[in-house]
N, C-alpha and C positions, 0 to 999 in steps of 0.2 A: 321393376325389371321383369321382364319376360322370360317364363320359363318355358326350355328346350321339351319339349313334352310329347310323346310319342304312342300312342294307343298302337296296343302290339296285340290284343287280342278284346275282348267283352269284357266292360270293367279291369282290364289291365293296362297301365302305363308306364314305362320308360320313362325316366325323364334323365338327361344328362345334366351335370351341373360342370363343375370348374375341376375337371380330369376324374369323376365321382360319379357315379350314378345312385339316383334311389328308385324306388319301383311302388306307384300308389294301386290299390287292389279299392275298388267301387263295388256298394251291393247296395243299390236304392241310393239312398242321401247318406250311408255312412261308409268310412274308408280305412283302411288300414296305411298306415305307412311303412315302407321295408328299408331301413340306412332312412339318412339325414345328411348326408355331406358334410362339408368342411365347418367348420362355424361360420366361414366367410360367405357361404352359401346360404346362410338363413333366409335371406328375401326369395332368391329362386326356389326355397323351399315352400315357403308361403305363398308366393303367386303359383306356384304347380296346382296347388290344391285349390286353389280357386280357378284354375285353369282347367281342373275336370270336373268342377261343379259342386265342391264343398270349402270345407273351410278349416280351421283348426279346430274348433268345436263339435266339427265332425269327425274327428278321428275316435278310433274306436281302440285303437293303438298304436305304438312304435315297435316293431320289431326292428331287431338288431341283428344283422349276419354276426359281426363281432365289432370289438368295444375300442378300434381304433378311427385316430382323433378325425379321421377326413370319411367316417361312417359314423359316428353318433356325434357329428358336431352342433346339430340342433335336438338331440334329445331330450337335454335336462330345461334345455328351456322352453320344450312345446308343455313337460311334465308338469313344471314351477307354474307357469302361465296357466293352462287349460286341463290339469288334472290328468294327462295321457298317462297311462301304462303304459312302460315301456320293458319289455321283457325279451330274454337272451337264454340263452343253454345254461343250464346252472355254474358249470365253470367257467364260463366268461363271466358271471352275475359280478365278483368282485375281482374285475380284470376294467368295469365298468364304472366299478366307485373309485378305481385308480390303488388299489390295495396295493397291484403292480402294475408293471406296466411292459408288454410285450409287443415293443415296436423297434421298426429299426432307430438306432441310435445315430447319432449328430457324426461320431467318431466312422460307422460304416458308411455311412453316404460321404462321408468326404474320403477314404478310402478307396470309394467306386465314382470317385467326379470325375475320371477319365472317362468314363463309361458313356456312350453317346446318350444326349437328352437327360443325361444328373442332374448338371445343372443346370438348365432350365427348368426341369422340374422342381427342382430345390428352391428357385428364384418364387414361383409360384407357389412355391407350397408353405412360403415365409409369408406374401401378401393374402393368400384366405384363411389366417389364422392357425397353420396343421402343425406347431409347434405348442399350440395353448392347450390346455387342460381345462376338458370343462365336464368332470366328472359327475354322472348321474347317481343323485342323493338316495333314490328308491328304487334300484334295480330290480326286476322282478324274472325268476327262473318260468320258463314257458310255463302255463298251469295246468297240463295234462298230454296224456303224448297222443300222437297221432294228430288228426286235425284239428288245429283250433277255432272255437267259436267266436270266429272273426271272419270279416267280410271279405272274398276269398278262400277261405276253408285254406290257409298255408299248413302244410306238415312240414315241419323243421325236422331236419335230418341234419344231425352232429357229423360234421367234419373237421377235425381237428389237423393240425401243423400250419395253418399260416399261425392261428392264436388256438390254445390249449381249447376254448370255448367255438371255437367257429361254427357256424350252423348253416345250411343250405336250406331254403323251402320250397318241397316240392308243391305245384297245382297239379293236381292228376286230373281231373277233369278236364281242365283245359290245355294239359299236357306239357307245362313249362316247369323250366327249377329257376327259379330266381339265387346265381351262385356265390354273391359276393365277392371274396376274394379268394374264393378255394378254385375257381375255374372263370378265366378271362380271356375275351376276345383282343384285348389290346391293352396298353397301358403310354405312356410317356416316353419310359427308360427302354421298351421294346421297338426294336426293329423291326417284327414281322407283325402282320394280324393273322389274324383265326385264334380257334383255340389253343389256348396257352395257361401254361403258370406263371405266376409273376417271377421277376427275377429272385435269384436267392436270397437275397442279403432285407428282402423283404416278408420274408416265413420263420416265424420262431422255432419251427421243427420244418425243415424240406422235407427230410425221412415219411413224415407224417403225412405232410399237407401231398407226397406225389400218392401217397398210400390211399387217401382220403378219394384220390380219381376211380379207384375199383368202386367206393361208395358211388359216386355222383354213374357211374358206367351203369350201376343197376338201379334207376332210374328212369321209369317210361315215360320219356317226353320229348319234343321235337322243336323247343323253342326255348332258348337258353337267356336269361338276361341277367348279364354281369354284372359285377360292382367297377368296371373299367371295360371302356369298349364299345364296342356296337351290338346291337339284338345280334344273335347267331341263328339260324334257320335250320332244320336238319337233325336226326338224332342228337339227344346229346350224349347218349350211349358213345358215338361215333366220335364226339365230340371231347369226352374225355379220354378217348385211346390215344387222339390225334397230338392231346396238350402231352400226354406221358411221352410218347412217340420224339416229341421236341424235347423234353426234358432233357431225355435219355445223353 
């Protein structure tokens, strides 16, 4: 299967999968991975990497925005297989072994199925597995703050309220935040694109997750790439007033 894969900057890739984005960071022959998509996404997640010139023995890690199931759906099995680190904010660490679980529930989404694009979304998100549980056995809290020694140089900046753990990663050099699900250009169940927050009934804390945009506002970068969406182009300074703006 052919993966959707997008070079948005030197050593940085886009790739969309199945309504999920992950984001591969290249330095020589080794690569970092940022999310994993759905578990149903595993092949495009493997053909990505060999679509920008490595492999899974070249990962050098897994970084996790946060530890739900349509972003670490290939974690635990690049870890099992090829020995990956895969490391998170320390409070999401056991949010990823599944200790809890801070997703939206079966009972909200059927609550919200009037809601245009529910269910389709719903319909899709039963066939690439985002109902399964495949909880990572060896979670690992980032292991130092600021940049890690990882291909890319990402610096995870904690953003909390979609999940208690959520993490953003700034590239300062190259000027992008890779934002997960703390700050999105589009989604399914959304009517509009640009920047945006996901709908509510998708944030363990709204409170938190619309507070968490002053965080992503002070951040110097000009190339936004979501965990749902298209690349965004443009401050994202600009970018997270815009999504509070909507909120509101």
């Amino acid at each position: 299967m052919r993966a959707d894969v997008h070079q948005v900057a030197d050593g940085t890739y886009l790739v969309h999968g199945s309504h999920t984005n992950w984001v591969i960071l290249k330095d020589g022959d080794a690569l970092t991975l940022v999310d994993t998509g759905y578990p149903g996404d595993r092949e495009q997640v493997l053909a990505s990497l060999t679509e920008v010139g490595g492999s899974p023995e070249s990962l050098a890690a897994v970084l996790l925005t946060h530890a739900h199931n349509d972003h670490l759906g290939s974690a635990e099995r690049l870890r099992a297989a090829y020995g990956t680190p895969v490391y998170l904010h320390a409070a999401e660490v056991p949010h990823a072994r599944r200790e809890f679980l801070q997703q939206v529930s079966v009972g909200e989404v059927l609550r919200n199925a009037w809601r245009p694009g529910v269910l389709s979304w719903t319909v899709h998100v039963l066939r690439v597995g985002g109902t399964e549980q495949h909880p990572v056995a060896s979670p690992e809290a980032f292991p130092a703050e600021g940049p890690l020694d990882l291909p890319g140089a990402p610096v995870p900046v904690h953003t909390p309220g979609h999940t208690d753990g959520h993490a953003v990663f700034h590239l300062p050099k190259a000027g992008i935040v890779i934002s997960g699900d703390a700050l999105v250009s589009g989604h399914a169940t959304s009517r509009i694109a640009g920047p945006q927050l996901l709908p509510g009934m998708f944030h363990h804390e709204q409170a938190r997750a619309l507070a968490s945009l002053d965080i992503i506002e002070g951040l110097d970068a000009d190339v936004l790439l979501p965990g749902h969406g298209q690349v965004h182009r443009g401050p994202v300074a600009a970018a997270a007033r815009q999504a509070r703006e909507r909120a509101v």
